[in-house]
C-alpha positions as CSV (number, residue, x, y, z in Angstrom):
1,X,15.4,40.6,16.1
2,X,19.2,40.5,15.5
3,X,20.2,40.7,18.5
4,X,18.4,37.3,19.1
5,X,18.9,35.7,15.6
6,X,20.7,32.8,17.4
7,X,17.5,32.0,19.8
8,X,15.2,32.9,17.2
9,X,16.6,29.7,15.5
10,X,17.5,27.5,18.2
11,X,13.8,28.5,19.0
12,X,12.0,26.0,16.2
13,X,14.5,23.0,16.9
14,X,13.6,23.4,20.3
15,X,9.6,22.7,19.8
16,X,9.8,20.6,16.5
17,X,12.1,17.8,18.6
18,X,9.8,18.4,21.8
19,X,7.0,16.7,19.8
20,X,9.2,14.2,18.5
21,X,10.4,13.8,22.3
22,X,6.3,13.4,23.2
23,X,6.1,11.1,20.7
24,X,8.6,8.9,19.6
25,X,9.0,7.1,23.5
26,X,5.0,6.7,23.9
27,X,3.5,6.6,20.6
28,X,3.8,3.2,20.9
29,X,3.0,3.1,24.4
30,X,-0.4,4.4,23.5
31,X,-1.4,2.6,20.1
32,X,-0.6,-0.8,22.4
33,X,-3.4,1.0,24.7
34,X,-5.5,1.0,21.8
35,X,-5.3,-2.5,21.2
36,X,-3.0,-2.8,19.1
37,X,-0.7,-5.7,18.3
38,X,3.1,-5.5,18.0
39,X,2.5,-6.1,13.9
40,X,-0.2,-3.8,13.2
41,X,2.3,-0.8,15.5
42,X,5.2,-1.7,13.3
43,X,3.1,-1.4,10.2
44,X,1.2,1.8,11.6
45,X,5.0,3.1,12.2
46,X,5.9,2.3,8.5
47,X,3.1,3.5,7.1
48,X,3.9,6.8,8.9
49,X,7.3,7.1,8.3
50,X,6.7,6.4,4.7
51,X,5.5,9.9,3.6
52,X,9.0,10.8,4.1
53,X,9.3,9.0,1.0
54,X,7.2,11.9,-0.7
55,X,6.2,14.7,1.1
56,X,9.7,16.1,2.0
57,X,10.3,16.2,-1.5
58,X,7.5,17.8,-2.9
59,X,7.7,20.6,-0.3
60,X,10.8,21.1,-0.8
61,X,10.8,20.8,-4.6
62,X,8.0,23.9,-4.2
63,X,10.0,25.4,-2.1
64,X,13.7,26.0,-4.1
65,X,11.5,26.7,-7.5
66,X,9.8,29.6,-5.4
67,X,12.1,30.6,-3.1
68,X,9.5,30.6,-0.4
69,X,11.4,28.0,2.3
70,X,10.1,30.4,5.6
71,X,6.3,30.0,4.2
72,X,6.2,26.2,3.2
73,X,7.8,25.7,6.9
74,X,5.6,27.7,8.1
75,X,2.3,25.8,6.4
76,X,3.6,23.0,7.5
77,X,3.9,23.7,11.3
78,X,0.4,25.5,10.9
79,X,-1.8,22.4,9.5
80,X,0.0,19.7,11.4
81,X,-1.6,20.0,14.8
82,X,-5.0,20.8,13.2
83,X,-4.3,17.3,10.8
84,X,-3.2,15.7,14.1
85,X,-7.1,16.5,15.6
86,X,-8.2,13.6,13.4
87,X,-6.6,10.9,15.5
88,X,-9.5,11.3,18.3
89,X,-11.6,9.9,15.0
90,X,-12.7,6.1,15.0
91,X,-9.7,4.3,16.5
92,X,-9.7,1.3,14.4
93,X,-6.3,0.3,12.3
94,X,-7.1,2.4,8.8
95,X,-8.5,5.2,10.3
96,X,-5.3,5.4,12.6
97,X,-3.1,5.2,9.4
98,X,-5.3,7.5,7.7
99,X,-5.0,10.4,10.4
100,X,-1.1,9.5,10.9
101,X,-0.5,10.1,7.2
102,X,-2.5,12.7,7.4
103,X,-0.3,14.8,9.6
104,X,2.6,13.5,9.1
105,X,2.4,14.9,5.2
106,X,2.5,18.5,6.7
107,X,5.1,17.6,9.7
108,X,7.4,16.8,7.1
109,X,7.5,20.0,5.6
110,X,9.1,21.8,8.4
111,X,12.6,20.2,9.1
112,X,14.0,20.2,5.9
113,X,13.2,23.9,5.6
114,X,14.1,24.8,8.4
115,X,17.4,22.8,7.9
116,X,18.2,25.1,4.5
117,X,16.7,28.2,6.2
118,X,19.3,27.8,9.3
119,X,22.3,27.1,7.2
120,X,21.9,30.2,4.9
121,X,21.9,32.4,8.1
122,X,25.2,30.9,9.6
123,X,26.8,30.7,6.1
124,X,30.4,30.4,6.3
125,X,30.0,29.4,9.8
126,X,28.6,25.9,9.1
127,X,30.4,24.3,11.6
128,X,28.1,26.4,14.2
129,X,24.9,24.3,12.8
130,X,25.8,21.9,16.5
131,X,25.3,25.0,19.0
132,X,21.9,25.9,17.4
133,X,21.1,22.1,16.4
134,X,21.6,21.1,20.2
135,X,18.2,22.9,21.2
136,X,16.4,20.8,19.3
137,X,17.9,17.4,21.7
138,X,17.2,20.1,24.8
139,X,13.6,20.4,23.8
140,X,13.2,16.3,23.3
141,X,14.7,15.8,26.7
142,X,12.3,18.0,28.3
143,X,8.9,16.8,26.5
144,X,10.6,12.9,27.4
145,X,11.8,13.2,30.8
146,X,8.0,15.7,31.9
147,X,5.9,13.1,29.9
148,X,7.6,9.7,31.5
149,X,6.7,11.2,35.1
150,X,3.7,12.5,33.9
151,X,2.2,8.8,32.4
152,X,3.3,7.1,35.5
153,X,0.4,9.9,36.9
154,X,-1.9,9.5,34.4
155,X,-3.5,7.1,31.8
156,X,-1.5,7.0,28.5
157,X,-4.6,7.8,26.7
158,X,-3.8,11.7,27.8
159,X,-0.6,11.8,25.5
160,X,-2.5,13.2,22.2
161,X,-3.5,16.4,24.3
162,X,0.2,16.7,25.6
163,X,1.5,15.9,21.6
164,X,-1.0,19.1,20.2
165,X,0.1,21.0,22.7
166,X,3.5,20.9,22.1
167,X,2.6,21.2,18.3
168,X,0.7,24.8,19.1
169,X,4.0,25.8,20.1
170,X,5.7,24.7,17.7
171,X,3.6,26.3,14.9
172,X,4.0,29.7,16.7
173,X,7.8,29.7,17.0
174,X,7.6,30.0,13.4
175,X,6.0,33.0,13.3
176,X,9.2,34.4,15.0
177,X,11.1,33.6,11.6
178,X,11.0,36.7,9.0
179,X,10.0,35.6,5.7
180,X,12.3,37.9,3.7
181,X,16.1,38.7,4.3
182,X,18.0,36.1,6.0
183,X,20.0,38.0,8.9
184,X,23.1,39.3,7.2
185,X,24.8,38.6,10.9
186,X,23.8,36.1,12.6
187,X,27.6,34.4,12.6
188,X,28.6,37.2,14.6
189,X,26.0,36.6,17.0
190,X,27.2,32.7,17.2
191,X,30.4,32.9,19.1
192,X,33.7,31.8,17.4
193,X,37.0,30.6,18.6
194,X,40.4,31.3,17.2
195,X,41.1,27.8,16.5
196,X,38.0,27.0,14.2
197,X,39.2,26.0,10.8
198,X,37.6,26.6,7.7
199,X,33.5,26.2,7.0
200,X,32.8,22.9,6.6
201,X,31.6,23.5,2.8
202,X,32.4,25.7,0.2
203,X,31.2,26.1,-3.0
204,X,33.2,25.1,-6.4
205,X,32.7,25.2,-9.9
206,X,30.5,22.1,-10.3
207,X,28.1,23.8,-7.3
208,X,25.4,24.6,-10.0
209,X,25.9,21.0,-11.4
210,X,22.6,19.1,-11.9
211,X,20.3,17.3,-8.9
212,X,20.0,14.1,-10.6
213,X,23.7,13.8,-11.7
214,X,25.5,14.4,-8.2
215,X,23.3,11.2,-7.6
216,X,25.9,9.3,-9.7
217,X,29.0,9.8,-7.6
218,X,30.0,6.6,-5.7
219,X,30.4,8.7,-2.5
220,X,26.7,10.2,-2.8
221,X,24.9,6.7,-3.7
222,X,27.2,5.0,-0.2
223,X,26.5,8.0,1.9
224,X,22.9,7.8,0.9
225,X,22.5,4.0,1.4
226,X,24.5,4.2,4.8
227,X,21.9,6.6,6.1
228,X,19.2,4.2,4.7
229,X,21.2,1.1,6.9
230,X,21.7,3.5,9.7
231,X,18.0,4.1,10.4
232,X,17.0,0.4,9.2
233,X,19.1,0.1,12.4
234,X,16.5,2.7,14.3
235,X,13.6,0.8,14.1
236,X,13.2,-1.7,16.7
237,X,14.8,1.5,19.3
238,X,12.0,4.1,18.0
239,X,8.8,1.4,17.7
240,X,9.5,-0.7,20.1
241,X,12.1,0.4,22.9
242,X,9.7,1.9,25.4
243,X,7.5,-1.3,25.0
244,X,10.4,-3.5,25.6
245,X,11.8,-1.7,28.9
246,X,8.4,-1.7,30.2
247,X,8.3,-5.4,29.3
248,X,11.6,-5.9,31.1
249,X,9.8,-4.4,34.8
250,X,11.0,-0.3,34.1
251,X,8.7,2.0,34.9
252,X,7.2,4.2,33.0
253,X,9.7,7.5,34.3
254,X,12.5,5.3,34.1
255,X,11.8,5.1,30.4
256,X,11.2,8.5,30.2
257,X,15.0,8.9,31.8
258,X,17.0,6.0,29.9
259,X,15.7,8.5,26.9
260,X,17.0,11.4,27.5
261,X,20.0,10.2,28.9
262,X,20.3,9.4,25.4
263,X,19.8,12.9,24.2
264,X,21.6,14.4,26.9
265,X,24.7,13.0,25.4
266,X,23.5,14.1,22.0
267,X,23.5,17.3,23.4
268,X,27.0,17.6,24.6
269,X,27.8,16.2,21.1
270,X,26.5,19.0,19.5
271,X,28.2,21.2,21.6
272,X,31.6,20.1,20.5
273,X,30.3,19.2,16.7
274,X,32.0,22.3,15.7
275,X,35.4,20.7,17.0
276,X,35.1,17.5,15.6
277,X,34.4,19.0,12.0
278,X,37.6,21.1,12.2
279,X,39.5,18.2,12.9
280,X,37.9,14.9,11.5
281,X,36.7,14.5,8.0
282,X,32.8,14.3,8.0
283,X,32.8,10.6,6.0
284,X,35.2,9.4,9.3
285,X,32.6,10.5,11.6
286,X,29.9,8.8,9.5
287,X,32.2,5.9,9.9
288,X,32.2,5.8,13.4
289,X,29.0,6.6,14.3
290,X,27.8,3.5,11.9
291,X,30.3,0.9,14.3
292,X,29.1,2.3,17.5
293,X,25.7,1.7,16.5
294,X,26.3,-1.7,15.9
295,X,28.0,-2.1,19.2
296,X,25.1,-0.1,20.5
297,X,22.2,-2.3,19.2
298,X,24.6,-5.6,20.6
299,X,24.8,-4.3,24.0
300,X,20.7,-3.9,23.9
301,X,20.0,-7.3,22.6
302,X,22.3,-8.8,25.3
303,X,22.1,-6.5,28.3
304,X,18.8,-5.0,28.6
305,X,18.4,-6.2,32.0
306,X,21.4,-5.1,33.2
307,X,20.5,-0.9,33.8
308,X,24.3,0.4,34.1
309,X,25.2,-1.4,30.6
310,X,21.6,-0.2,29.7
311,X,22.8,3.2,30.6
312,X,25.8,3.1,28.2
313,X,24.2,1.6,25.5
314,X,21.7,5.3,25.8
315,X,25.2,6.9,25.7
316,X,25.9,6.1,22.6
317,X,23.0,7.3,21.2
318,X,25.7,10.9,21.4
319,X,27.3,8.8,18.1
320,X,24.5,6.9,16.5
321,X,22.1,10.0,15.9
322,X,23.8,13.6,17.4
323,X,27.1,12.9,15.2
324,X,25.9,10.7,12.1
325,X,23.7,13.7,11.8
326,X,26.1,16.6,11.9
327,X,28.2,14.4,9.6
328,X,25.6,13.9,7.4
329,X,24.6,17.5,7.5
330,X,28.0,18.4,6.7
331,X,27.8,16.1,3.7
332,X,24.6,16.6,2.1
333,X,25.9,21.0,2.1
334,X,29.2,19.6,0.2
335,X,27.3,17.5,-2.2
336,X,24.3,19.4,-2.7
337,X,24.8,23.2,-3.7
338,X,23.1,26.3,-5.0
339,X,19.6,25.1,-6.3
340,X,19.8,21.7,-5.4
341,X,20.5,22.5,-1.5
342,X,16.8,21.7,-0.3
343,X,16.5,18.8,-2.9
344,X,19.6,17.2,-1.3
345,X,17.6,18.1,2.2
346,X,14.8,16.4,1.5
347,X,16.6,13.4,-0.3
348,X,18.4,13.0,3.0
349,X,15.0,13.1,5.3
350,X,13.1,11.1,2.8
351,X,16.0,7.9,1.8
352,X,17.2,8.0,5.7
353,X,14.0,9.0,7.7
354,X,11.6,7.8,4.8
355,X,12.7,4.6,3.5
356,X,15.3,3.3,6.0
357,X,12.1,4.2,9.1
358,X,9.8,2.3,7.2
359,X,11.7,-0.7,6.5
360,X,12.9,-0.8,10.4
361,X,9.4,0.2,11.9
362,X,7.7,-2.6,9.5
363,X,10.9,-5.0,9.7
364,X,10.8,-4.7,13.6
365,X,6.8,-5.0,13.7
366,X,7.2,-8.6,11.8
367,X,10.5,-9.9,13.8
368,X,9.1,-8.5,16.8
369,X,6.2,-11.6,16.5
370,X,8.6,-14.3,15.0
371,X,11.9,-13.8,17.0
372,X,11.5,-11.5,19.7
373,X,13.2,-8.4,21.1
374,X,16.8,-10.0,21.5
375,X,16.6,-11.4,17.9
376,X,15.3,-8.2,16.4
377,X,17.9,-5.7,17.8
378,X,20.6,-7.8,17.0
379,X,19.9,-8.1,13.8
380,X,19.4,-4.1,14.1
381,X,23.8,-4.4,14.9
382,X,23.9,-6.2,12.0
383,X,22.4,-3.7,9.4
384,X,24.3,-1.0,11.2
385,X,27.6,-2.8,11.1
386,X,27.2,-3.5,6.9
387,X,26.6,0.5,6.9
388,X,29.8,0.7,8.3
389,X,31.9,-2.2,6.4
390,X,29.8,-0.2,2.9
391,X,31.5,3.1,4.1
392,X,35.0,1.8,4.8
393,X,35.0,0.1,1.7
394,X,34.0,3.3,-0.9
395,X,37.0,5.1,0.9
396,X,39.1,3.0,0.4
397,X,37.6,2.3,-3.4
398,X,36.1,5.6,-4.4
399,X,38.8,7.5,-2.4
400,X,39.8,9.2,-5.1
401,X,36.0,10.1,-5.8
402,X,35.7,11.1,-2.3
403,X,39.5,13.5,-2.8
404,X,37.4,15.4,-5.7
405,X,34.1,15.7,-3.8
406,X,36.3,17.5,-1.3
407,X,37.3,20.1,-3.8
């Protein structure tokens, strides 16, 4: 089992982003089958995205007070493709919400979890988290790129039976994970270079420092609302993208690709994270990430039926998601420590993923009807490009609040 530690982990980010891969391109796809209209999708969207709001901290709240991170993961995977049964159920709006809360309570149990469990085994290696993160955008490009082919085969009514089985899977790559002992050396089994710098977070004397007050320093509250603004951003892309490329004449496999070129870039991100954290301050990266994203979102609402500028625009999806996320990884582990680490986890899925997806999937659901595509994504560069004017401004600011965070 040591010997593999580094699959064994790469293993679960693999399968959980393969059912994020089946679904996040065609969910849409399919409710729109179901007769639903671009509204009631953006409000089914926010209404699913919303337990992030909850659910990731109550698990993980259980989790830190009884040290059990391996078996609340593991529930989690377990009951979310038997909870994801009850969308074959009457197919009208509430019950659809009903049976997409329903799973979606479990689902987000796993990543934040998971998340603390990987970063305890690579401690003192954090800037490894990339090389074992980047299976999870391998798995997502291979459920997106075999279901695009596959629904221009079939009827898109066939994507719940590909979406449980990927979740089967999923739930049994747990399994692999030992519930005990946390592999003493799995850093050894991650390769290291000579010219990797220190780990990207190390604990100080405030590390045992209370949940609620590290909520107080300037840096936390503008990390946490930039992540909020950055998926805000997100939501026309991940409700509505595939819907609006088919709208524009793509097929169906085309969609499927213009995705994962988009986490094929992510990948090669990931790849180099490591790098980039031993040379560039986390908050610079967040900074970045947050004005390509507006130049992304731009180049969408102007150029969608242009397929090479189409094409970059995917590219960038490397910055707007592969490194906002290992920045932001990198800053939840320096501002959350010791008992608060899987409270800070879950804050981050449930502000970010919670909140911010809710307010883009519901916000891009009503603009969607009253200004169209164009209008909606740009004002998707808009909210990405205050994220990124909030940032510059609290290091300039707070940067001396930002100098002792580092500390």
């Amino acid at each position: 089992m040591m010997a593999n530690a580094y699959w064994v982990l790469s293993s679960v980010y693999f399968f959980y982003f393969a059912v994020l891969g089946a679904t996040n391109p065609y969910w849409g796809l399919y409710l729109q089958s179901l007769g639903f209209d671009a509204k009631q999708i953006g409000s089914l969207m926010a209404i699913f995205i919303a337990t992030k709001l909850v659910a990731p901290n109550l698990w993980s709240y259980w989790a830190d007070q009884k040290k059990a991170h391996v078996s609340v993961m593991r529930l989690g995977a377990v009951l979310t493709p038997l909870c994801f049964l009850t969308v074959y159920l009457q197919q009208g709006f509430w019950s659809m919400a009903v049976a997409m809360v329903l799973y979606s309570f479990f689902w987000n149990a796993i990543l934040p979890q998971y998340e603390v469990i990987t970063l305890k085994a690579i401690k003192g290696r954090e800037e490894r988290y990339g090389q074992i993160r980047l299976w999870g955008s391998v798995g997502f490009i291979a459920a997106v790129a075999s279901l695009g082919w596959l629904l221009d085969q079939v009827a898109v009514t066939w994507l719940p039976v590909s979406i449980l089985s990927v979740m089967t899977f999923m739930a049994l790559s747990t399994l692999m994970i030992p519930a005990g002992k946390i592999w003493p050396d799995v850093e050894a089994k991650i390769p290291a270079s000579e010219s990797d710098g220190p780990p990207v977070n190390k604990r100080d004397s405030r590390q045992e420092e209370g949940f609620w007050r590290r909520l107080k320093h300037p840096p936390v509250f503008v990390f946490l609302l930039s992540v909020i603004l950055m998926q805000v951003s997100h939501g026309p892309y991940y409700t509505f993208f595939s819907i609006y490329m088919e709208g524009v004449g793509y097929s169906r496999s085309l969609i499927g690709l213009l995705w994962s070129l988009g986490v094929m870039a992510e990948v090669v991100l990931f790849a180099i994270m490591h790098l980039l954290l031993t040379r560039f301050k986390p908050e610079i990266l967040l900074l970045l990430s947050l004005v390509l994203a507006a130049l992304r979102w731009l180049m969408v609402a102007l150029f969608a039926d242009e397929l090479m500028l189409l094409l970059a625009s995917q590219l960038l999806h490397a910055a707007t998601f592969g490194s906002f996320h290992a920045a932001s990884i990198a800053l939840v582990q320096r501002f959350f420590t010791g008992k608060t680490a899987g409270q800070g986890q879950a804050l981050y899925s449930s502000l970010g993923y919670g909140v911010g997806g809710a307010l883009g999937a519901w916000g891009s659901g009503l603009l969607w009807v009253s200004i169209g595509a164009q209008g909606s994504y740009l004002l998707a560069c808009v909210a990405a490009g205050f994220g990124a004017a909030l940032v510059l401004w609290s290091l300039w600011i707070h940067r001396c609040y930002w100098a002792e965070e580092k500390q």
